[in-house]
N, C-alpha and C positions, 0 to 999 in steps of 0.2 A: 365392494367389500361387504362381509355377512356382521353379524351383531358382535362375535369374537374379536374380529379385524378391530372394528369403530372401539371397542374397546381397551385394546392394548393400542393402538390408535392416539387416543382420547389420553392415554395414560402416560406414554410420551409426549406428549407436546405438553401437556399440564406439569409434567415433573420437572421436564424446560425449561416453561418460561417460568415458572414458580423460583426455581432455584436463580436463576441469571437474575429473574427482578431481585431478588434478596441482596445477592453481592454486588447488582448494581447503587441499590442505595446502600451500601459499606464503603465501598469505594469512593459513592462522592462527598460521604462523611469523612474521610480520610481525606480526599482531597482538598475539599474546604480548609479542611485544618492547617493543611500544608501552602496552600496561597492565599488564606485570611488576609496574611500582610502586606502581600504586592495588591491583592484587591482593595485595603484601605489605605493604602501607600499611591496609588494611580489615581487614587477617588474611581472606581467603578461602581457603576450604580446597581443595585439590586435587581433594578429589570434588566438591565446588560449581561450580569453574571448568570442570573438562570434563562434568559434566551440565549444570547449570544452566545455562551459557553454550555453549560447544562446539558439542554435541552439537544444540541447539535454531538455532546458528548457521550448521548446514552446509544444509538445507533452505533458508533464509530467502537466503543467499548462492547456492545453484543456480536460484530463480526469480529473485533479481534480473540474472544474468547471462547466463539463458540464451538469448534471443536474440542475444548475441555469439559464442555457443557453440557452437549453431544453424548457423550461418553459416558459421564457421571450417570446423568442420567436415566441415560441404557439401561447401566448397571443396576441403578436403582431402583427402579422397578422392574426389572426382569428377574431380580435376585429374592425379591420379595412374592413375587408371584414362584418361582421355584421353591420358594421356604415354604410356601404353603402349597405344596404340589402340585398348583393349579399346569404347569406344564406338563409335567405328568400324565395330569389328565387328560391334557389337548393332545399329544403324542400316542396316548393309548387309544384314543377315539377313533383312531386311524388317519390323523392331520400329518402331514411328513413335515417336517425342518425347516423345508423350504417352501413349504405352503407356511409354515408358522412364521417366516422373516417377510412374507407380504407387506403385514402394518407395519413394517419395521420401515422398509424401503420406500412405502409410500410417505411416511413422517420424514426419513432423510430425505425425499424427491423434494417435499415442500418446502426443507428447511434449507438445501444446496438451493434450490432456486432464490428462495431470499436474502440465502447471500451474495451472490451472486450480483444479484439487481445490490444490495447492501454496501458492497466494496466495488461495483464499478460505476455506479449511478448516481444512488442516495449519496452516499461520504462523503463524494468530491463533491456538492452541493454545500452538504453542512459544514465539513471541514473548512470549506472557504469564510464561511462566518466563523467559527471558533477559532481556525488560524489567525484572522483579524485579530479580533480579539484578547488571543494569547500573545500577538506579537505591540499589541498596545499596551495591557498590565501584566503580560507576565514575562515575557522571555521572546528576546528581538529575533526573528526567524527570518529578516531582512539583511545581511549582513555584508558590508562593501568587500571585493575584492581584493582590498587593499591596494599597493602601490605595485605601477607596471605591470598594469594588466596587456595580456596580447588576446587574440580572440581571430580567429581565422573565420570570415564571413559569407566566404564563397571559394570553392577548388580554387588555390593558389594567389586569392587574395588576404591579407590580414592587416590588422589592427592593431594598433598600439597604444595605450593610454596611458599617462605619467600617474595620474589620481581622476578619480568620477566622482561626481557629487549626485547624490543619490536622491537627495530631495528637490534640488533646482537641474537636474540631469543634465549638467555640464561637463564636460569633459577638458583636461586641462592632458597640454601637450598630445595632441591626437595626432596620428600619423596611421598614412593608407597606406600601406607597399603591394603592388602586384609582382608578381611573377609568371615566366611562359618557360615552364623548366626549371634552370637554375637561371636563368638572367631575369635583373629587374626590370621590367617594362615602363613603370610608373609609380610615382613615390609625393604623396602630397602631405605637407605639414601645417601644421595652422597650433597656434598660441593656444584656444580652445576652439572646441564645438557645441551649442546648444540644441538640444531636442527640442524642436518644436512640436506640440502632442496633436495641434490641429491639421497641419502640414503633413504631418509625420517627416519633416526635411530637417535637416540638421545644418546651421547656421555656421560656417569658421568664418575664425577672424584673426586679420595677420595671418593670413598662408601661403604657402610657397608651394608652387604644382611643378612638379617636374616628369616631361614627356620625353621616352627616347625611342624615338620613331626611324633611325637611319641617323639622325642627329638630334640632340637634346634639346626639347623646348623650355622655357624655364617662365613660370606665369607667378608673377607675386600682385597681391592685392590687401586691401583692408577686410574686406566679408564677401562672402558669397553666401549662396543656397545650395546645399546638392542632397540627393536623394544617394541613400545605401541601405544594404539587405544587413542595415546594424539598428538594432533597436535598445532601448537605455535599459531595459532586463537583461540582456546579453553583457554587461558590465558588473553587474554585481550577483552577490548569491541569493536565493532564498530555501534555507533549508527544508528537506524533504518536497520539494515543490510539485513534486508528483502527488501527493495527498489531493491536491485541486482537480486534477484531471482524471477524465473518465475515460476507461478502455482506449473510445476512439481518440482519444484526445493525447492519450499517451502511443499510439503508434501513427499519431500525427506529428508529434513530436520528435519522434525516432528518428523519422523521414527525414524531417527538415535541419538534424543536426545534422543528418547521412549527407544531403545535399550542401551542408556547409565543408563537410568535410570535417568535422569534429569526430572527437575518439570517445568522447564520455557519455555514449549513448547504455553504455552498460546497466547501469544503475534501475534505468527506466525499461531496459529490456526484461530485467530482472524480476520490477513490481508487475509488468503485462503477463510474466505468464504466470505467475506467482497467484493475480488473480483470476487465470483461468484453471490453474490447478486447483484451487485451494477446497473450492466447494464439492470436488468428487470425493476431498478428506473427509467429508459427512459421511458419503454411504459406506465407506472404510470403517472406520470407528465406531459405526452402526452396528456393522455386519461383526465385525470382532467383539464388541462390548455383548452382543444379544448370544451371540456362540458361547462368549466364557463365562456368563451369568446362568445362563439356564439351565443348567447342572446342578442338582441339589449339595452341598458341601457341608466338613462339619464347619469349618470356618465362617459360613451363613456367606453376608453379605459384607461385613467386614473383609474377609480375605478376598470378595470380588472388587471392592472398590480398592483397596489396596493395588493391588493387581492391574486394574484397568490407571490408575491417578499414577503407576510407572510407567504405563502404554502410553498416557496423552500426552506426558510431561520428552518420553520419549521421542517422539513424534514432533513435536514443537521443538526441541535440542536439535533432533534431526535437520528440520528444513532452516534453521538457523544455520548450522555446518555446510548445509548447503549455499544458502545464499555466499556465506563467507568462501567456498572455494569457489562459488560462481564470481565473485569481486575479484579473485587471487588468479583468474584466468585457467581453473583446473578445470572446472564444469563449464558445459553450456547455458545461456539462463536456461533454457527448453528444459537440459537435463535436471541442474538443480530442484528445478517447479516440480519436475514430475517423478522423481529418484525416489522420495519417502512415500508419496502413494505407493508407488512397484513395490518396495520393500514392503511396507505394512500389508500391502492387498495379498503378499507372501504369505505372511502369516495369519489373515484373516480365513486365507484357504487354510490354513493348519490347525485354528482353531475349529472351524466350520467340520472338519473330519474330524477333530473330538467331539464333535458337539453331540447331546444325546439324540437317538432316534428312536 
């Protein structure tokens, strides 16, 4: 890039992170304010609240906002540099449009990449300590399934649990039933089952095993050991639990619901592409914000950030409506992830042909 590039360059990513750091320390003034009380209600300690919270919250708040930021940004100095002709003059010089969105492109390359690595890498690292955290003084993200839980653990085997005990991971009234078809193959009961976490085997006691092989075996005992593809997180919820995992880790997850035979892999198909969409929304909002600013207006910059803060706000509505018909089974996850890019890269061409030359 030549001395013009590093400059508009230089002027975007300063206008960036300038502004993001601003509203990141408003935000966690605001937020302090609003869990002052479960923080001296928990007793959490002042080194807990700014590492364990804080510090894991400032990443996880710059990928969720930064395509508003993105944008602003653009606007903002590209509206400013238009007010004072400087594009003009770069246009006149004989630069075309598209030599002029160069810096443009290479500031969004750098900033898609960092998010990128931000929401599928960094988060679920830090998330898992602020999650802690959050689910110790502020708001339980651990939550039992309640009573009569069922849980299918394998094609045409399942599970049935009267209540789970989620801190001594027992299980009360536990019951296997297989299937080969519609007939029951085998059906074992037991009073409870304990997790054992070193074993990874699960302990019944009082249980009655029933085999029907040609004719019915019938095996009662006080305890046994036995091993199943059932682990004591498989009984209860933890909200959002995809926050923790990365990329690979959420289309490892897919898998092994897929392999369970479970239906609620939607959710998590939803966050995978969601996060590989989401970072080509930089060079989108890029490419539109630097087209509809560099226009000289009577409106100045005022009517361009107007303008653009309807765009991002749109954009963000957008992939919300998405997700929710990707839930409601209208969209594919695929489609929903990738629908508001197509739509907006529509109109990024539209403004690009107004743009001046």
């Amino acid at each position: 890039m030549k001395k013009l590039d590093w400059y508009i360059f230089k002027k975007y990513l300063g206008t960036f992170f300038f502004s993001i750091s601003l509203l990141i320390i408003i935000v966690i003034v605001f937020d302090v304010s609003e869990n002052i009380d479960s923080f001296m209600k928990n007793e959490a300690s002042f080194r807990e609240v700014v590492l364990h919270y804080y510090i894991p919250f400032i990443p996880y708040f710059i990928n969720l906002f930064i395509y508003l930021f993105v944008f602003i940004s653009v606007i903002f100095f590209t509206s400013k540099m238009a007010g004072h002709t400087e594009i003009i003059a770069i246009l006149s010089s004989g630069v075309s449009f598209r030599r002029f969105l160069l810096p443009y492109i290479m500031a969004a390359l750098l900033l898609s990449v960092g998010s990128f690595y931000l929401g599928n890498f960094l988060i679920p690292k830090t998330d898992t300590v602020r999650r802690e955290f959050k689910d110790k003084y502020i708001e339980r993200l651990t939550k039992s399934s309640g009573s009569n839980i069922h849980v299918q653990i394998e094609k045409g085997v399942y599970v049935y649990v009267g209540n789970f005990d989620i801190k001594r991971k027992i299980a009360y009234k536990f019951t296997v039933e297989k299937f080969e078809g519609n007939e029951m193959t085998y059906k074992l009961m037991a009073d409870k089952a304990s997790y054992d976490t070193l074993s990874g085997k699960w302990r019944l006691e009082n249980y009655v095993e029933r085999r029907l092989e040609g004719r019915e075996i019938l095996t009662r005992d006080k305890s046994k050991d036995t091993t199943l593809v059932l682990k004591p997180r498989d009984l209860y919820n933890i909200k959002e639990e995809f926050e923790e995992m990365n990329l690979f880790e959420i289309r490892d997850h897919i898998q092994n619901l897929e392999l369970k035979g479970a239906d609620n892999t939607l959710p998590y198909r939803i966050e995978m592409h969601k996060r590989i969409a989401s970072p080509a929304a930089i060079f989108i909002l890029t490419v539109i914000g630097a087209a509809l600013s560099s226009r000289k207006v009577r409106g100045g910059m005022g009517l361009h950030l107007g303008i653009g803060i309807i765009i991002t706000f749109s954009y963000i509505l957008f992939m919300e409506f998405s997700r929710v018909f990707a839930l409601s089974g209208v969209f594919s996850p695929f489609i929903a992830a990738w629908l508001p890019n197509i739509i907006f890269s529509i109109i990024g061409i539209y403004f690009l042909v107004k743009a001046p030359k």
